[in-house]
MDAnalysis code that builds the backbone (N, CA, C; Angstrom):
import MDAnalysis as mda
import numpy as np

u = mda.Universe.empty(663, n_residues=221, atom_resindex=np.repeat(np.arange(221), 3), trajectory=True)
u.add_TopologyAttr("name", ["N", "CA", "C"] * 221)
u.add_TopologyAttr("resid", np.arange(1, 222))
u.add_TopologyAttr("resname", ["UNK", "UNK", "UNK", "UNK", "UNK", "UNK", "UNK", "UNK", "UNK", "UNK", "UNK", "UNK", "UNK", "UNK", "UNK", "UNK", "UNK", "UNK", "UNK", "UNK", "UNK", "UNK", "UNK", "UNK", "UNK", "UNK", "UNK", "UNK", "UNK", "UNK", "UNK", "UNK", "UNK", "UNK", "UNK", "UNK", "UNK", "UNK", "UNK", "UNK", "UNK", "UNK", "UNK", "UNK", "UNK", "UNK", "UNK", "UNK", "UNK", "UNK", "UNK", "UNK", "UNK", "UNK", "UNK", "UNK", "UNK", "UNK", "UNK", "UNK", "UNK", "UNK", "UNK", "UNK", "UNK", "UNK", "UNK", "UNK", "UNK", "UNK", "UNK", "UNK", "UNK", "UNK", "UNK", "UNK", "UNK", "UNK", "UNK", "UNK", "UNK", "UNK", "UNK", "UNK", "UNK", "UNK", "UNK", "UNK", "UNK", "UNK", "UNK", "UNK", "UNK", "UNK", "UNK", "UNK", "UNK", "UNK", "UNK", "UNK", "UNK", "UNK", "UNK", "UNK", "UNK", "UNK", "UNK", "UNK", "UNK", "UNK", "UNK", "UNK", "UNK", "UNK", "UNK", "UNK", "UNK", "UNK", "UNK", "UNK", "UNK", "UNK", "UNK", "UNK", "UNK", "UNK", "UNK", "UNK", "UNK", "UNK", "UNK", "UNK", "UNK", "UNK", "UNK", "UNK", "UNK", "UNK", "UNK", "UNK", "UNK", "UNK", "UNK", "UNK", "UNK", "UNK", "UNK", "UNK", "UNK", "UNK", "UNK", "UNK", "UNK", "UNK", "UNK", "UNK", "UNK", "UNK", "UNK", "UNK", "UNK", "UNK", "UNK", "UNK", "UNK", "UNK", "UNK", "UNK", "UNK", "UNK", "UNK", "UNK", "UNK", "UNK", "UNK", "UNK", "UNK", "UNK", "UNK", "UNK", "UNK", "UNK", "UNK", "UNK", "UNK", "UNK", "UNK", "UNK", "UNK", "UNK", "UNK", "UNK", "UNK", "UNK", "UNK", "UNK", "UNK", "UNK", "UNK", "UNK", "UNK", "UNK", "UNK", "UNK", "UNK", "UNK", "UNK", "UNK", "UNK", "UNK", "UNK", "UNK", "UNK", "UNK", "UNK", "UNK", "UNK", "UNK", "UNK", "UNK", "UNK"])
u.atoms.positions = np.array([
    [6.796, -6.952, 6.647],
    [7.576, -6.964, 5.411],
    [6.861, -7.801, 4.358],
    [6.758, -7.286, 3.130],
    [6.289, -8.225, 2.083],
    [7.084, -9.552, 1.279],
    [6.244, -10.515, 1.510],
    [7.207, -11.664, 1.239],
    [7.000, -12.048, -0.437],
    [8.173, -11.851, -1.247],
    [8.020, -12.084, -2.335],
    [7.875, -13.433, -3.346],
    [7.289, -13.943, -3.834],
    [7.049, -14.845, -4.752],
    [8.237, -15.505, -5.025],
    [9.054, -16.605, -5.779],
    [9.777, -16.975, -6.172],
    [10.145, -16.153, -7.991],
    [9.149, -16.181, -8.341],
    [9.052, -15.383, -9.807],
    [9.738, -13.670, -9.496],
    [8.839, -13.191, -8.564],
    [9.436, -11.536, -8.064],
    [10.798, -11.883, -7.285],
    [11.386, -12.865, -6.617],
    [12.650, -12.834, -6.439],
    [13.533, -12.662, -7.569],
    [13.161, -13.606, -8.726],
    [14.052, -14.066, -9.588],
    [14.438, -12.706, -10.718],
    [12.885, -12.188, -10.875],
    [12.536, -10.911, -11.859],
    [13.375, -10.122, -11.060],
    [13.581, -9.615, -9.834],
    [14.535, -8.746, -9.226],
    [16.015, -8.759, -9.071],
    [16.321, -10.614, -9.131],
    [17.787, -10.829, -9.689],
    [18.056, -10.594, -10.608],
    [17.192, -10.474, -11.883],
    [17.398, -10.757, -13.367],
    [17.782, -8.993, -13.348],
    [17.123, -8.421, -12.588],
    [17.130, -6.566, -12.589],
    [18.376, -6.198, -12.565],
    [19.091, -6.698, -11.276],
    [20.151, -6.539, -10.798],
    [21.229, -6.563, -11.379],
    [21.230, -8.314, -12.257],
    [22.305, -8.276, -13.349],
    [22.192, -7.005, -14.538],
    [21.115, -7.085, -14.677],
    [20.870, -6.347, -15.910],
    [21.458, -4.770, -15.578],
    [21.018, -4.331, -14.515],
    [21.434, -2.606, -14.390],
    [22.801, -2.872, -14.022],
    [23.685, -3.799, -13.256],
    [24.830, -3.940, -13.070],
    [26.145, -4.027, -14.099],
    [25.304, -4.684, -15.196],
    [26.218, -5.441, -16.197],
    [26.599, -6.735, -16.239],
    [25.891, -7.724, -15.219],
    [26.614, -8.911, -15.158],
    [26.060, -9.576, -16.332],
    [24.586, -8.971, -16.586],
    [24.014, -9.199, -18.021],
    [24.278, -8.182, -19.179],
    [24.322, -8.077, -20.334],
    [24.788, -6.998, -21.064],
    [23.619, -7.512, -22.063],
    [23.551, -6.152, -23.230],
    [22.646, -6.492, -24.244],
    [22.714, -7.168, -25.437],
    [21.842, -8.209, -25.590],
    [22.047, -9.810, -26.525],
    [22.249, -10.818, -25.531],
    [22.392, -10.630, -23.887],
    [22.587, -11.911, -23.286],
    [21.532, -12.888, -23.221],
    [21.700, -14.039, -23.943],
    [20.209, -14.717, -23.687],
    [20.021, -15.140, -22.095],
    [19.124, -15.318, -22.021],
    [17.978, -16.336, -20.614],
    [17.887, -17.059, -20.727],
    [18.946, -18.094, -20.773],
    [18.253, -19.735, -20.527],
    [17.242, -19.780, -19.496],
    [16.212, -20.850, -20.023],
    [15.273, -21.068, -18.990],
    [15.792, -22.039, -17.399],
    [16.565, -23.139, -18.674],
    [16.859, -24.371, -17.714],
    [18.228, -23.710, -17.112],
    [19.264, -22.958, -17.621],
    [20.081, -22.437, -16.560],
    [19.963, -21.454, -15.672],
    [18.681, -20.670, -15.516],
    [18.328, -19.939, -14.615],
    [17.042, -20.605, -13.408],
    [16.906, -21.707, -14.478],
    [16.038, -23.014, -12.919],
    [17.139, -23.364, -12.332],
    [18.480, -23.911, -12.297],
    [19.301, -24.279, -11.823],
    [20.065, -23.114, -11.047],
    [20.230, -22.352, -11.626],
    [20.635, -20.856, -10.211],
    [19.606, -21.086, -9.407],
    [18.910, -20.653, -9.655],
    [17.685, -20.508, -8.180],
    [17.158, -21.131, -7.977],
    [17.621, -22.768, -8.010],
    [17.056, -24.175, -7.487],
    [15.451, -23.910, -7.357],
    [15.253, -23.895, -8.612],
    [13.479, -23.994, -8.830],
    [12.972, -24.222, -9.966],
    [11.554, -24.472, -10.028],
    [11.519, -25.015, -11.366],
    [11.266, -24.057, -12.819],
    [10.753, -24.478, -14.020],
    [11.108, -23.436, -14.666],
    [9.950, -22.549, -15.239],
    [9.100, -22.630, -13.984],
    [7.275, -21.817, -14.263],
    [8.128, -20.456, -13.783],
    [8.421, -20.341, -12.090],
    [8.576, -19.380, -11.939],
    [9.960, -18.388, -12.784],
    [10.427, -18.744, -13.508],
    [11.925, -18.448, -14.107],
    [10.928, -17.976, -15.590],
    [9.949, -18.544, -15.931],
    [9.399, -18.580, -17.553],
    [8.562, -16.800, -16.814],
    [7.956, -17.270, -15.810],
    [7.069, -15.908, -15.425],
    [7.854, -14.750, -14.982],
    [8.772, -14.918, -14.701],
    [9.858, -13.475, -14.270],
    [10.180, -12.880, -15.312],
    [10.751, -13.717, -16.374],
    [10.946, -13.466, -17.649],
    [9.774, -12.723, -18.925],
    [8.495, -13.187, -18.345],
    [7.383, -12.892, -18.924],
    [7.411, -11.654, -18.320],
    [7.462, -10.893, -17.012],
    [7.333, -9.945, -16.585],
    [8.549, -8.792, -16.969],
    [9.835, -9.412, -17.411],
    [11.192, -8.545, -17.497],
    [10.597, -7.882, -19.239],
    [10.132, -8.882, -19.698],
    [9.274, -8.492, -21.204],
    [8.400, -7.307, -21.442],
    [7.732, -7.813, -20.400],
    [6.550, -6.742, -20.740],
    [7.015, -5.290, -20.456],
    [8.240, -5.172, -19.008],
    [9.107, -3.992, -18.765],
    [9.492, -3.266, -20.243],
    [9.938, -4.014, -20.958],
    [10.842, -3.956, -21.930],
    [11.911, -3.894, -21.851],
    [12.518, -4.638, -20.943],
    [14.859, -4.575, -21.082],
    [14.500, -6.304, -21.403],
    [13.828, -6.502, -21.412],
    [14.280, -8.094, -22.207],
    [13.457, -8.331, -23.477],
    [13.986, -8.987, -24.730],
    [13.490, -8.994, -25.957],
    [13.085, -11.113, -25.792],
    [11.861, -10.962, -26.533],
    [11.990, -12.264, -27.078],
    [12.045, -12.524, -28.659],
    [13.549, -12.602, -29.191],
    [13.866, -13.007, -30.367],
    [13.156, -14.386, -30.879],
    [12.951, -14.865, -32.255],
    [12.598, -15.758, -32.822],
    [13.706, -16.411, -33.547],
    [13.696, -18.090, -32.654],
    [14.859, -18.901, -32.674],
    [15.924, -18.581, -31.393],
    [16.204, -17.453, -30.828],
    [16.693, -17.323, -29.685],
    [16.245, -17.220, -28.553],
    [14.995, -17.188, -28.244],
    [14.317, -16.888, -26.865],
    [14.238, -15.567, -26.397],
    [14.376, -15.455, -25.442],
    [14.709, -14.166, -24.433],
    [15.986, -13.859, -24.311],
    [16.365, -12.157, -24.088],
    [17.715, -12.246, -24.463],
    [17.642, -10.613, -24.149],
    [18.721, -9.868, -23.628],
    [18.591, -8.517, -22.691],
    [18.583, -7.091, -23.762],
    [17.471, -6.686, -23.727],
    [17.223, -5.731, -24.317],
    [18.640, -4.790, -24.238],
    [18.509, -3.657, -25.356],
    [19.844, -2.756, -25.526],
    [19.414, -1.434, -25.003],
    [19.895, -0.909, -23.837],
    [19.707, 0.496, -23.775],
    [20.812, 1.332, -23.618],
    [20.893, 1.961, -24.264],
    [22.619, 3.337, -23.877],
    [22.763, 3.964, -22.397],
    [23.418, 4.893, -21.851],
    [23.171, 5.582, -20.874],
    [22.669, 6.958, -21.454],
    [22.616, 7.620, -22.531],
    [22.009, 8.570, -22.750],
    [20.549, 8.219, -23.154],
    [20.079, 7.122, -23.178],
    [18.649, 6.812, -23.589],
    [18.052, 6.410, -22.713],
    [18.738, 5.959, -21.020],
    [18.185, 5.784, -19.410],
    [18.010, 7.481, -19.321],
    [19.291, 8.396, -19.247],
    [18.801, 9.675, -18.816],
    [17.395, 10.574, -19.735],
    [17.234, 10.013, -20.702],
    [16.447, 10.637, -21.223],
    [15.233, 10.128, -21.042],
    [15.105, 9.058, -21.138],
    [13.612, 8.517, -20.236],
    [13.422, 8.784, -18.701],
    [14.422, 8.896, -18.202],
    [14.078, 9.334, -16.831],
    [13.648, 11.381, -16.954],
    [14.411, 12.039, -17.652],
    [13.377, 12.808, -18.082],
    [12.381, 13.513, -18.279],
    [11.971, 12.902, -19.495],
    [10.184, 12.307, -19.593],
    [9.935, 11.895, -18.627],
    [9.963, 11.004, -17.793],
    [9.552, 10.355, -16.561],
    [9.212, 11.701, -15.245],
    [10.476, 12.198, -15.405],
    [9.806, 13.693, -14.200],
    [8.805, 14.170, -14.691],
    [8.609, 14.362, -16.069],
    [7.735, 15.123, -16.571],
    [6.223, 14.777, -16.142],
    [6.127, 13.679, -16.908],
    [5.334, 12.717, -16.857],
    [4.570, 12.687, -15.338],
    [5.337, 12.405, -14.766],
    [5.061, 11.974, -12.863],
    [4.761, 13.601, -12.159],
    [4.916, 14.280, -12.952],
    [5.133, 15.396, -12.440],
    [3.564, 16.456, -12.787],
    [3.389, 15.686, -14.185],
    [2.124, 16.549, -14.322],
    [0.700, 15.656, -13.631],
    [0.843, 14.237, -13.225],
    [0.367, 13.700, -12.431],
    [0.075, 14.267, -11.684],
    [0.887, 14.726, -10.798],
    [1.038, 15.246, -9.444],
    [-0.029, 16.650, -9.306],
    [0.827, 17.425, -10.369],
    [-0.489, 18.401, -10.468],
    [-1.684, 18.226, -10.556],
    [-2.304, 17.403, -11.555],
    [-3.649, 16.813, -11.464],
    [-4.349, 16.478, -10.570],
    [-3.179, 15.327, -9.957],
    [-3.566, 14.830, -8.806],
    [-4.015, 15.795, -7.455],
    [-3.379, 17.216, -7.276],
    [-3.828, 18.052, -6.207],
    [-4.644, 18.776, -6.963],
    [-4.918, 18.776, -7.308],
    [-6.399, 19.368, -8.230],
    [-7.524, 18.339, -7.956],
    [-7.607, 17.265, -8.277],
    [-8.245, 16.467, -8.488],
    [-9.045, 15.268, -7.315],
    [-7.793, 14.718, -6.559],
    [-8.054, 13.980, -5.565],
    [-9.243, 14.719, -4.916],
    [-10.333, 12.963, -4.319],
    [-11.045, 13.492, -3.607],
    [-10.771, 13.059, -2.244],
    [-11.636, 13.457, -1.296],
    [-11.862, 12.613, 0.161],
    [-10.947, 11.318, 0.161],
    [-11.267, 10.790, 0.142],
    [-11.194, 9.081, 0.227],
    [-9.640, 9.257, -0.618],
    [-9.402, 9.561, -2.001],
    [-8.158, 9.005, -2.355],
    [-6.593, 10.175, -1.643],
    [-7.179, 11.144, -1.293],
    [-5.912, 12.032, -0.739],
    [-6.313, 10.808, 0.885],
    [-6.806, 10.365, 1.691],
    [-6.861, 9.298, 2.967],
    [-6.072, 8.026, 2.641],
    [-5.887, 7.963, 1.075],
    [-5.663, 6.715, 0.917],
    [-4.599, 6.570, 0.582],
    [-3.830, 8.277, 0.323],
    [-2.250, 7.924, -0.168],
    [-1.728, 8.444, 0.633],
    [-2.049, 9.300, 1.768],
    [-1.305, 9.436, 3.303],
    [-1.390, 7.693, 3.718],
    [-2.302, 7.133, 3.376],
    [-2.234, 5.796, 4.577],
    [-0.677, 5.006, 3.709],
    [-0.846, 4.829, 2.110],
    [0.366, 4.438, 1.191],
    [1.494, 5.058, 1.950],
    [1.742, 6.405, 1.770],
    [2.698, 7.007, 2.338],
    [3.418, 6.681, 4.166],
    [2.229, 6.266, 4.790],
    [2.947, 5.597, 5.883],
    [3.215, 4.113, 5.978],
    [2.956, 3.597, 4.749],
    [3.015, 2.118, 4.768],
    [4.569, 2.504, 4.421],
    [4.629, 3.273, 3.344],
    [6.378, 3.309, 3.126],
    [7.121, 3.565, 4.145],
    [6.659, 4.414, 4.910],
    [7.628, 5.019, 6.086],
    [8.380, 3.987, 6.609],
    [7.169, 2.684, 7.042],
    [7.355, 1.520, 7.878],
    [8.535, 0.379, 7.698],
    [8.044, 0.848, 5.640],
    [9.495, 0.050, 5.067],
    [10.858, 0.398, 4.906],
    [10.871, 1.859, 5.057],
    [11.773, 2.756, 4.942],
    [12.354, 2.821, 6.445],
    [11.879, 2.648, 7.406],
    [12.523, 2.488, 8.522],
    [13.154, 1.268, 8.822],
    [11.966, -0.025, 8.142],
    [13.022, -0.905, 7.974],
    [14.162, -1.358, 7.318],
    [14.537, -0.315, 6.427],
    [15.904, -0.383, 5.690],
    [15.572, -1.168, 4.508],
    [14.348, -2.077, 4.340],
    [14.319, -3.003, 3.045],
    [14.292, -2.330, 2.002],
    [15.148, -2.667, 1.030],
    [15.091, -1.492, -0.397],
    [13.744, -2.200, -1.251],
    [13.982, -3.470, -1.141],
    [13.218, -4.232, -2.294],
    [11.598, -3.968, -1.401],
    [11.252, -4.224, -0.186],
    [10.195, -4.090, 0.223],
    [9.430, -2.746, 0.157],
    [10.532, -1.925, 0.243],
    [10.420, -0.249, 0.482],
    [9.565, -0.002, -1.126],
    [10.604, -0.695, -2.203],
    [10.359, -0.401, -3.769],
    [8.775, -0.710, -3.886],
    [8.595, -1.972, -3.644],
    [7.722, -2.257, -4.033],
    [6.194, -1.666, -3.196],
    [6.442, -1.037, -1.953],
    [5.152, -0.220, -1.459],
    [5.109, 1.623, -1.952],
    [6.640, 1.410, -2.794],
    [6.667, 2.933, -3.350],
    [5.802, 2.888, -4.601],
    [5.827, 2.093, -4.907],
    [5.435, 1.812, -6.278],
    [3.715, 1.884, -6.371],
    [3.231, 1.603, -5.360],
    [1.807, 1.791, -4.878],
    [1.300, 3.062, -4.900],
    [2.340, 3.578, -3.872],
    [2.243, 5.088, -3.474],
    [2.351, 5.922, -5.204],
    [3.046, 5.484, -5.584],
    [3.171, 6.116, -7.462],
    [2.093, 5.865, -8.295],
    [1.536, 4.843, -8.219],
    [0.200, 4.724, -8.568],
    [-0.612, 5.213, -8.037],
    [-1.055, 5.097, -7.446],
    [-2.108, 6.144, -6.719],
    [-2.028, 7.581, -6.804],
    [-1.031, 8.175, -7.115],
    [-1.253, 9.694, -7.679],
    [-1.130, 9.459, -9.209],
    [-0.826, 8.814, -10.082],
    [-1.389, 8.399, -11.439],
    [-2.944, 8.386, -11.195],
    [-3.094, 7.526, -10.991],
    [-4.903, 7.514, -10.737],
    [-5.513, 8.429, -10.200],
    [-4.572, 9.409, -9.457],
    [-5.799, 10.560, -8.954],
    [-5.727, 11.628, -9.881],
    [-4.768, 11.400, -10.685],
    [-4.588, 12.554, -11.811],
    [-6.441, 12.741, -12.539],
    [-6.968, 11.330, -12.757],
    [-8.107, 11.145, -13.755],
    [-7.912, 11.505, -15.005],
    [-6.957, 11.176, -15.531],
    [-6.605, 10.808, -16.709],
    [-6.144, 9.803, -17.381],
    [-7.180, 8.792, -17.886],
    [-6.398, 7.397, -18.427],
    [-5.335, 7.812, -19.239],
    [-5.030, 8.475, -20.337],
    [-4.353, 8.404, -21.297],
    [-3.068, 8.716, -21.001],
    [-2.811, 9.942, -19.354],
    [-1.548, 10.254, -18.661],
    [-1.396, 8.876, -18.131],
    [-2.205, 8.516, -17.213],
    [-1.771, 7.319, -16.141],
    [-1.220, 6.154, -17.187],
    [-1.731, 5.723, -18.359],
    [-0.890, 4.773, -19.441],
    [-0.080, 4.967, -19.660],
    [0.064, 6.256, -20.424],
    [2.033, 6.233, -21.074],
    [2.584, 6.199, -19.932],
    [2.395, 6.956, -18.177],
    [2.876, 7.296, -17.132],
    [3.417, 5.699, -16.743],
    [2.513, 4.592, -16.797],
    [2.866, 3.155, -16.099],
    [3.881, 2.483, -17.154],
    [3.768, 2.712, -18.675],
    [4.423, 2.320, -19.674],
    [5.303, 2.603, -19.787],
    [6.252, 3.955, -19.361],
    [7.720, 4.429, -19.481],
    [8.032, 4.077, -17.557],
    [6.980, 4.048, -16.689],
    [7.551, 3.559, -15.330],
    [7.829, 2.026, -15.707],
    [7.411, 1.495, -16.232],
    [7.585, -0.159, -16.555],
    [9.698, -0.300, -17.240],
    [9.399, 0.317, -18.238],
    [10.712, -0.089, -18.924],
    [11.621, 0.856, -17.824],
    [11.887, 1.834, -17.023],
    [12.939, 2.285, -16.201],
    [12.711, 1.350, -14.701],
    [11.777, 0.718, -14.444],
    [11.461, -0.170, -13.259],
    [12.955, -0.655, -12.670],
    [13.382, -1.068, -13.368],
    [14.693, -1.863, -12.716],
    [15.707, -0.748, -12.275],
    [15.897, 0.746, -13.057],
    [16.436, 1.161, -12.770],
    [16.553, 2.234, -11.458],
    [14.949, 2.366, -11.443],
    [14.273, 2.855, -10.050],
    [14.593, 2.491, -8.738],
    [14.241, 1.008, -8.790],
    [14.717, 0.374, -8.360],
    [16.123, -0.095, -7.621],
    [16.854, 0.023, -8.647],
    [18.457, 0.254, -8.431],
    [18.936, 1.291, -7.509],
    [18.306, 2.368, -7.943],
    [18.834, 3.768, -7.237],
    [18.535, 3.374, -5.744],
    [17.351, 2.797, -5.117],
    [17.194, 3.067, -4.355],
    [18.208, 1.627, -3.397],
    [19.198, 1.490, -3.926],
    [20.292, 0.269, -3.079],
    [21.406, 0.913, -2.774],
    [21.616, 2.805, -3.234],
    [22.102, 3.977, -2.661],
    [22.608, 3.972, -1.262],
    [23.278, 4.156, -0.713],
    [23.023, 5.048, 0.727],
    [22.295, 5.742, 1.364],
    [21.549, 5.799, 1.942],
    [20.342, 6.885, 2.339],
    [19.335, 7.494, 0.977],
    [19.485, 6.267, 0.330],
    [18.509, 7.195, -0.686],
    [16.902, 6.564, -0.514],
    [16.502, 5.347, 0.589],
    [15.482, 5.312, 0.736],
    [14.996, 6.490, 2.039],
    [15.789, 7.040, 2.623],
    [15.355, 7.553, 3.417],
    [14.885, 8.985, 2.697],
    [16.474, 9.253, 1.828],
    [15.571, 10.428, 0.837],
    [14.316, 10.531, 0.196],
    [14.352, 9.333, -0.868],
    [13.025, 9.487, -0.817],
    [11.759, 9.466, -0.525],
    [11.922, 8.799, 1.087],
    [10.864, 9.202, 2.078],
    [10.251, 10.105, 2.604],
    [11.393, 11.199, 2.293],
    [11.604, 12.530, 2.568],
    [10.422, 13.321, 1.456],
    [10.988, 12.921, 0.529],
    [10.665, 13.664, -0.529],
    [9.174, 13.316, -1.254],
    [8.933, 11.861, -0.462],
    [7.075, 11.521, -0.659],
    [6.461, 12.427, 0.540],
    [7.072, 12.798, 1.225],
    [6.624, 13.427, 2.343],
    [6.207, 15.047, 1.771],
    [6.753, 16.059, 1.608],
    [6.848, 16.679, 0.556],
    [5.459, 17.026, -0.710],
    [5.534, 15.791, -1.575],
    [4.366, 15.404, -2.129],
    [2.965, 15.344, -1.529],
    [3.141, 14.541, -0.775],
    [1.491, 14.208, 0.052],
    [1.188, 15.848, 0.504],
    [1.914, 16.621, 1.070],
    [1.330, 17.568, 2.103],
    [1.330, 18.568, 1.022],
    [1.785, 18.652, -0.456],
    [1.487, 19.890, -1.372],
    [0.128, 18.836, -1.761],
    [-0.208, 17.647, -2.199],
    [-1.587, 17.314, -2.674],
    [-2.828, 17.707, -1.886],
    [-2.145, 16.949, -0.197],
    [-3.236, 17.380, 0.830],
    [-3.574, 19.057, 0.804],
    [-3.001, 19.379, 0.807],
    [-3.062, 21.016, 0.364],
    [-3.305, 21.799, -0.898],
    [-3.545, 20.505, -1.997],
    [-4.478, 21.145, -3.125],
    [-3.441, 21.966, -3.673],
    [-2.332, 21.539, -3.451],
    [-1.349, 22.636, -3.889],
    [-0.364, 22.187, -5.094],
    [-0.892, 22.546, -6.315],
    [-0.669, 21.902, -7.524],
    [0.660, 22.216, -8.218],
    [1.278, 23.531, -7.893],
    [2.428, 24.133, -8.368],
    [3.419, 23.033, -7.631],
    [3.700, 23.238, -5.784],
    [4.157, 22.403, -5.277],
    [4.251, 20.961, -5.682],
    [2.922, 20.478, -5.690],
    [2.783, 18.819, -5.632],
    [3.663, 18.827, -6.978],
    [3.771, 19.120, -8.335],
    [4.814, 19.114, -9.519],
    [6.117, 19.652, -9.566],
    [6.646, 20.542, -8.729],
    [7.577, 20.470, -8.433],
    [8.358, 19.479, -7.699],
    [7.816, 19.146, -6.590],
    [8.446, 18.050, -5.191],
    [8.329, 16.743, -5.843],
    [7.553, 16.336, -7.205],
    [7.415, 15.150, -7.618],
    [8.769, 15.366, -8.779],
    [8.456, 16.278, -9.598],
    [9.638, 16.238, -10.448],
    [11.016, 15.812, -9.852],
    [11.335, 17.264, -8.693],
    [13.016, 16.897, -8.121],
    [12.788, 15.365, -7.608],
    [11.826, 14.546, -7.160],
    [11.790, 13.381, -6.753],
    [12.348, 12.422, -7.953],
    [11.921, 12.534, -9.053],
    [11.789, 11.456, -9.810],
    [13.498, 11.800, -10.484],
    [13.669, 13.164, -11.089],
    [14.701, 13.667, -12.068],
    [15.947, 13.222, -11.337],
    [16.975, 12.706, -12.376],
    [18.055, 12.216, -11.309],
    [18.957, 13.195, -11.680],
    [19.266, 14.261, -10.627],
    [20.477, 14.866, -10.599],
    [21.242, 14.941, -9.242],
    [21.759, 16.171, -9.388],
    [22.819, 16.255, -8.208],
    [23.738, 15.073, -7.505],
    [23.969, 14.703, -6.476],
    [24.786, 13.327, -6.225],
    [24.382, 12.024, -6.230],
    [22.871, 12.221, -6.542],
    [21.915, 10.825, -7.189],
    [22.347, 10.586, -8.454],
    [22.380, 11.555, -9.014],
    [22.818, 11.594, -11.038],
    [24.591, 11.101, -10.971],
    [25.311, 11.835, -10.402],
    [26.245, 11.183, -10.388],
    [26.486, 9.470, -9.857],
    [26.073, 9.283, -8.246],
    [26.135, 7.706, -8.222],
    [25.227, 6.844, -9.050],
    [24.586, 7.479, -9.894],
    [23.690, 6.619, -10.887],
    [24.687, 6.552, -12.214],
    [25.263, 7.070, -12.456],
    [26.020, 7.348, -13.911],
    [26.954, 6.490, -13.546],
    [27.832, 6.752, -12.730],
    [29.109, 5.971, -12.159],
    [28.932, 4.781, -12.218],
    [27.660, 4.175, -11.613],
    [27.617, 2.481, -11.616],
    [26.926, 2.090, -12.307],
    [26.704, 2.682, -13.505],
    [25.859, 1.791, -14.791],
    [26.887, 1.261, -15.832],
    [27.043, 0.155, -16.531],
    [28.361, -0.526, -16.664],
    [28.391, 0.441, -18.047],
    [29.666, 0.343, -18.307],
    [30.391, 0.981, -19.337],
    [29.765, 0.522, -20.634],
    [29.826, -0.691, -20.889],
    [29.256, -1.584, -22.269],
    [27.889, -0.666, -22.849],
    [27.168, -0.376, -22.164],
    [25.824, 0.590, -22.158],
    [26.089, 1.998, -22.952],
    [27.483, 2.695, -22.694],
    [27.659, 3.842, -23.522],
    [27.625, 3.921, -24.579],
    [26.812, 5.062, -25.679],
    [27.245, 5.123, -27.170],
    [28.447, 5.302, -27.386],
    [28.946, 4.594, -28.982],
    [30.274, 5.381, -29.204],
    [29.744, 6.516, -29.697],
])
């Protein structure tokens, strides 16, 4: 199991509130009251925060600090989206493209997940999925896809994330990297963009338990 940092603990609490609602948008970040939650000092709390930034769901205002970015629920579904899209024409590339060595290297990713996925860890699972997602970005060979591709995965991160604290939805999507690898290993480019899209796109009873528990405050009027 991967043992996380004090900063990646904290950046993953800060997630939690945030997709939950316990944070809403305009909540500031104290530094010194979030050293005192997580009895630590305030490097790793300044660097979680540095990292929730660069995501983009946290703003740093001038004169206020840090403070929780605003997103609607029709502006999560619509970046997620783009995001199939996005991940999706990857994918194609990527079975086009991959050579030797990197289709060896995302079956080996792909069973590192299995390992986490059997162990039930969501947060451990997330974070070796997230590998596995990179690595077909990069086999695409396209910088300019793999950028915007890491730049819109950055700001939905938390919410990725989220989904997968579901019921069986790490096992689903174990399922469904499974799927992926064997249309890439197979050069099979129609497949590999399809099985990545339904992976990423949130519908059916994923779209619903995703809608349901994103807090109300988040809706447009």
């Amino acid at each position: 199991m991967m043992v996380l940092s004090q900063s990646q603990l904290i950046r993953a609490a800060l997630e939690d509130d945030i997709v939950t609602g316990r944070l809403t948008a305009g909540d500031k970040l104290d530094e010194q009251q979030l050293a005192s939650r997580f009895h630590v000092s305030r490097t790793p709390v300044r660097e979680a925060i540095r990292h929730l930034e660069a995501q983009g769901i946290v703003q740093v205002r001038p004169r206020m600090g840090a403070v929780v970015a605003s997103f609607t629920i029709p502006q999560i579904l619509e970046m997620f989206e783009v995001m199939a899209q996005l991940e999706s024409l990857c994918a194609r590339l990527a079975a086009r493209r991959m050579n030797v060595r990197e289709k060896e290297n995302l079956q080996q990713y792909h069973e590192i997940c299995g390992e986490a996925a059997q162990a039930g860890e969501f947060n451990d699972y997330y974070h070796k999925n997230v590998t596995f997602h990179e690595a077909i970005y990069a086999g695409a060979h396209n910088g300019y896809l793999q950028e915007q591709t890491l730049r819109l995965r950055s700001l939905l991160a938390a919410y990725r994330r989220y989904q997968l604290s579901f019921k069986g939805r790490i096992a689903a999507s174990y399922a469904e990297h499974g799927a992926i690898v064997r249309a890439i290993m197979d050069s099979d480019d129609e497949a590999a963009s399809r099985h990545m899209h339904d992976h990423v796109n949130i519908q059916g009873d994923t779209f619903t338990d995703f809608l349901a528990t994103l807090p109300s405050p988040r809706v447009s009027d």
